[in-house]
C-alpha positions in Angstrom: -73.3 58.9 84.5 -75.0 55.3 84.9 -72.9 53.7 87.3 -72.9 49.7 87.9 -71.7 48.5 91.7 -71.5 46.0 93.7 -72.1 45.7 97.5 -72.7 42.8 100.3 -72.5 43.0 104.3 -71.6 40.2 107.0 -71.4 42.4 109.4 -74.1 40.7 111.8 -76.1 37.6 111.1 -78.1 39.1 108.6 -75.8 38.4 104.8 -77.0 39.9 102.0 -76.0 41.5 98.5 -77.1 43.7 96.3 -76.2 45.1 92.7 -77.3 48.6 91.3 -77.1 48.6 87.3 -78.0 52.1 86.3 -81.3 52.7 88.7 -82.3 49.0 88.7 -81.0 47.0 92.0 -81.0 43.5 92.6 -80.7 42.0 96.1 -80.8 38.9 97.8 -80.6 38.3 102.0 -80.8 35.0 104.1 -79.9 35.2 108.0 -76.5 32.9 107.5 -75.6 33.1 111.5 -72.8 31.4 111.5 -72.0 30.6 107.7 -71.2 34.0 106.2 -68.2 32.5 104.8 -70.3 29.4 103.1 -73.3 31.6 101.4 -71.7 35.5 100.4 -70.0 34.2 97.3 -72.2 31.4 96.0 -75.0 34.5 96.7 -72.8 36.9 94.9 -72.2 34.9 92.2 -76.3 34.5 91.9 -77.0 38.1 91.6 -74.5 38.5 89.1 -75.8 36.2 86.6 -79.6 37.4 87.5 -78.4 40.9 86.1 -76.6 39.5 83.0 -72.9 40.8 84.0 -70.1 40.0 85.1 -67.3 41.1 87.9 -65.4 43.0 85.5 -67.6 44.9 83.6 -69.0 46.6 87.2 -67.3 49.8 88.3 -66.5 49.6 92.4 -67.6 47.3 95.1 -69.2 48.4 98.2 -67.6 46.5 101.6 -69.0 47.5 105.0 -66.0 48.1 107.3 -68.1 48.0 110.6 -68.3 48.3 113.3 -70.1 44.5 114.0 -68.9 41.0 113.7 -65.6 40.7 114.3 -65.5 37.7 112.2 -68.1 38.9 109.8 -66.3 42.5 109.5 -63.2 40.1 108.2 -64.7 38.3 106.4 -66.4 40.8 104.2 -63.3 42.5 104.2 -61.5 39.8 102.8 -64.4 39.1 100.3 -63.7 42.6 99.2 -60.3 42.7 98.6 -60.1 39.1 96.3 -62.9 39.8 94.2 -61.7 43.9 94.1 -57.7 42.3 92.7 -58.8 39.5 90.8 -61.2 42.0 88.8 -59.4 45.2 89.1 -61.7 47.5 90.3 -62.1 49.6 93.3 -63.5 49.4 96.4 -65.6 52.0 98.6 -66.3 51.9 102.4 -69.3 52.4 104.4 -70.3 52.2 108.3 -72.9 49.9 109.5 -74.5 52.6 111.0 -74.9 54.5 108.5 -75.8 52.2 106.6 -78.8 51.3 109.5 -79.6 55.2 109.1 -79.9 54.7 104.8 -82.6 51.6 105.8 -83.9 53.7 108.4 -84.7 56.9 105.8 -85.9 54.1 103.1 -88.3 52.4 105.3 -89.8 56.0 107.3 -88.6 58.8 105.2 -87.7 60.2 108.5 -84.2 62.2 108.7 -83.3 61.5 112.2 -82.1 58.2 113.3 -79.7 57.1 116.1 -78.4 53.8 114.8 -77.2 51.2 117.6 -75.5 47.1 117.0 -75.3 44.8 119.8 -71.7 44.6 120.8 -72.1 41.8 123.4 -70.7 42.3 127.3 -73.7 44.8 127.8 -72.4 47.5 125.3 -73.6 48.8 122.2 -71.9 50.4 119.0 -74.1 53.6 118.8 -74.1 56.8 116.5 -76.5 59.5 116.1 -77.9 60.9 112.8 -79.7 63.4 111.1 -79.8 63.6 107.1 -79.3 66.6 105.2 -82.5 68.9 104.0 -81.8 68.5 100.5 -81.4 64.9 101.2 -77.6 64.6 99.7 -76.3 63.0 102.9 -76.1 62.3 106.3 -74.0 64.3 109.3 -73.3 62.1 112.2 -73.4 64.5 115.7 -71.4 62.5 117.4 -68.3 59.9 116.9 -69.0 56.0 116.1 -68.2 54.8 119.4 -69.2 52.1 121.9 -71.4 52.4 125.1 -73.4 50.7 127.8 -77.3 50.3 127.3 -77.3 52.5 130.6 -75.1 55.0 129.2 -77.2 55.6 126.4 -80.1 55.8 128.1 -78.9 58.4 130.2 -77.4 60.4 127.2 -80.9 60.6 125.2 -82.7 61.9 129.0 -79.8 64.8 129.4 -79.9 65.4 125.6 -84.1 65.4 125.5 -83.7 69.2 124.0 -82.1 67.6 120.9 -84.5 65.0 120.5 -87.4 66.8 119.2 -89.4 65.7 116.7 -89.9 62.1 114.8 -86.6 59.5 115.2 -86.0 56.3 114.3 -84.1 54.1 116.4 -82.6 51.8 114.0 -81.0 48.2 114.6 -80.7 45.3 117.1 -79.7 47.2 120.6 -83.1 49.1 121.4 -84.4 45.6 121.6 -82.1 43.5 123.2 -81.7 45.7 126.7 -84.7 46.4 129.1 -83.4 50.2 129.4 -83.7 50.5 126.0 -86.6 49.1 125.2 -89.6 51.2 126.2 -87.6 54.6 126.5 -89.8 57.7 126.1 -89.2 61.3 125.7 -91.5 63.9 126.0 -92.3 65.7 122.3 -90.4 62.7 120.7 -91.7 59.7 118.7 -89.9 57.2 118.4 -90.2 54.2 115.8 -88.3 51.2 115.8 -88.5 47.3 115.3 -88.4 47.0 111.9 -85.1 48.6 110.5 -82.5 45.5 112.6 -79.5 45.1 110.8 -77.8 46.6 107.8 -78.5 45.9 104.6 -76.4 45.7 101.1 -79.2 47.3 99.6 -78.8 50.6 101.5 -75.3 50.5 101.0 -75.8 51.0 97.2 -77.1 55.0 97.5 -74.0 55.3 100.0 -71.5 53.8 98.1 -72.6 55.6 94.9 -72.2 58.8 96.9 -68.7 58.4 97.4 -67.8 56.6 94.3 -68.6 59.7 92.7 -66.8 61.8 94.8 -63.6 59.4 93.9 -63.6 58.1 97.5 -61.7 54.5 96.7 -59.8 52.8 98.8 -57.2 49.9 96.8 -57.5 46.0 98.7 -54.4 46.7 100.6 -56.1 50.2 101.9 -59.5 48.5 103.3 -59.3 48.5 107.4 -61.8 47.2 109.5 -63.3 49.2 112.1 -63.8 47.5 115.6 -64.7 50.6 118.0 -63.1 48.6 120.6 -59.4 46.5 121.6 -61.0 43.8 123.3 -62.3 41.5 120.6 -64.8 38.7 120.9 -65.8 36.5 118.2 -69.7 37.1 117.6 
């Protein structure tokens, strides 16, 4: 059934949105830094009245719970929930990470992607993934969870065995720490660099996933997830 949906992330300082009536999507990103709070409605409003519809008439909206931004994981959050009771619809979650691995597949095609997000104080958010053969979804082998550069890097040596094949290392960490950055593996390729930051536009396949499935969540049911108890604001 032709399903219409909503979904935006401010989960780092990438913002953008995006809006799936039946197959056609619409999406708009700008790197807001600082001003997540300023651009995702005005932007969400936009979209809307590109596509000719309103809040109401769309089925769910798609909010990306983290892990990221603290500040930008709330504000989405909060974005989510108004819109979600003032319109009476429901909402559906999705991980950043995952959502780096759904980039990850659109950009390379390639089913195995280990998905990383700066955390600041030298640790990343990290998760490791590898998409189903008939392409319905994607397992995660490990926990979401949050790790130094150096651990990592030490994990992907012990673990070469498992790293076979093509892999896309998707998102900002691989870049921003020297261990990361020119890792190698014998009988792996590794492509990076391009997928950085989750998008709303790859949350849209996600989303739809578990909207069919019934996966909602009500306003007062969406939780962020921080992967860690000491918070900074990023």
């Amino acid at each position: 059934m032709p399903i219409k949906i909503l979904a935006f992330d401010t989960t780092t300082e990438l913002c953008s949105v995006a809006l799936m009536i039946d197959h056609h999507i619409y999406d708009h990103k700008i790197v807001a830094s600082r001003r997540h709070s300023e651009e995702i409605l005005p932007m969400i409003s936009k979209l809307l009245a590109e596509a000719g519809v309103t809040l109401r008439s769309l089925d769910c909206i798609i909010f990306n719970r983290g892990p990221g931004s603290f500040v930008g994981i709330r504000i989405g959050i909060c974005v989510a929930q108004g819109l979600a009771l003032g319109a009476d619809l429901p909402l559906v979650e999705v991980s950043s990470l995952v959502v780096l691995a759904q980039g990850a597949w659109r950009i390379f095609s390639i089913k195995q992607v280990i998905s990383t997000i700066d955390a600041r104080m030298g640790e990343l958010y990290c998760a490791r993934y590898y998409r189903m053969s008939d392409n319905s979804y994607w397992i995660c082998y490990n926990e979401e969870s949050i790790m130094t550069a150096e651990t990592i890097a030490t994990d992907l040596t012990c673990c070469s065995t498992m790293l076979k094949g093509s892999w896309v290392l998707a998102g900002t960490g691989w870049n921003n720490y020297v261990v990361l950055k020119n890792i190698k593996i014998n009988d792996t390729i590794f492509l990076r660099k391009i997928v950085m930051s989750p998008e709303a536009q790859d949350m849209l396949p996600l989303g739809a996933q578990r909207f069919r499935n019934k996966m909602f969540l009500t306003p007062k049911q969406a939780q962020p997830v921080y992967l860690r108890n000491k918070i900074v604001s990023t």
